[in-house]
C-alpha positions in Angstrom: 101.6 11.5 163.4 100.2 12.5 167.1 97.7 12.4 168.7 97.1 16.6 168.2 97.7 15.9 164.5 94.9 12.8 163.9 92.4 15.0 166.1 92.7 18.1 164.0 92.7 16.0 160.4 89.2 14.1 162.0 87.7 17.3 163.2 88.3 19.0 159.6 87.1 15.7 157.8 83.8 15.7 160.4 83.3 19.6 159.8 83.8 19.0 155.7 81.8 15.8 155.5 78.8 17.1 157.4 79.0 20.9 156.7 75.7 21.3 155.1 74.0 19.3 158.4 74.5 22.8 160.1 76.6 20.3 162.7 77.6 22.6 166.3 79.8 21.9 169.5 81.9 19.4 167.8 84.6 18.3 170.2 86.9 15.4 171.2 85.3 12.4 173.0 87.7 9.7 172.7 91.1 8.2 171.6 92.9 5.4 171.0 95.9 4.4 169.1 95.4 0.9 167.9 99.1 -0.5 167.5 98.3 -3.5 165.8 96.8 -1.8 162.5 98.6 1.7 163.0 95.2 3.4 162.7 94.0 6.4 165.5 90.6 5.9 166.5 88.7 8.8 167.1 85.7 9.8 168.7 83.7 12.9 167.7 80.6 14.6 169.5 78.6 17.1 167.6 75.4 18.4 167.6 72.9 18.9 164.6 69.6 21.5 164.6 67.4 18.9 164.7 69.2 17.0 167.4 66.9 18.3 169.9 65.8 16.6 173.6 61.9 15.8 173.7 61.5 15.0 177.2 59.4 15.8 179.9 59.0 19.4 180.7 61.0 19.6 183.7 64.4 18.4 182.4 66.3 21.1 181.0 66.3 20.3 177.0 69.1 20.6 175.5 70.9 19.5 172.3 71.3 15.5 171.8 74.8 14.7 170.9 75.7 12.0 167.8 78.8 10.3 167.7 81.2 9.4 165.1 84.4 7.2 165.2 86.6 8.3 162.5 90.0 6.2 162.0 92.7 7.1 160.5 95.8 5.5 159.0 98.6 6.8 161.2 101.3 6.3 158.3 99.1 7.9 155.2 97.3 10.4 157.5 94.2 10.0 155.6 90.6 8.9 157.2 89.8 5.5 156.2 86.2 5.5 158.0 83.8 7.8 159.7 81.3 5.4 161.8 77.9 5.8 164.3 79.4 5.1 168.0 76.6 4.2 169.8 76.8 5.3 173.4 74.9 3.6 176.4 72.8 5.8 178.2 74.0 5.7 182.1 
């Protein structure tokens, strides 16, 4: 499997596993190939309706993004996880 190949099975497993959340914008955020357990690690942003920012009034809102880290067995090609990944502010 590639890397093009693990991105497009995590996307569809994101898009299925979370299709009635109404989830938008979903796109690559990270990558890894771990060698040592043969797994891709994947990180997904999306956004979800009631993601929304509730700040002060003069910063632009926008949608909040959630991530997920799904891995995937590189020689099944099946997800074994979908995760949180918690991201730092900077």
């Amino acid at each position: 499997m590639d890397a093009r190949e693990a991105v497009k099975l995590a996307k569809q497993h994101v898009q299925e596993l979370f299709a009635t959340e109404g989830i938008v914008n979903l796109g690559l955020e990270e990558i890894e190939f771990d060698r040592l357990q043969q797994t891709w690690q994947i990180t997904l942003g999306f956004s979800r309706p009631w993601d929304v920012y509730n700040g002060t009034p003069l910063i632009e809102k926008r949608p909040l993004r959630t991530y997920k880290r799904v891995i995937i067995s590189d020689q099944e090609k099946r997800v074994i996880s979908v995760k949180n990944r918690d991201v730092a502010d900077a």
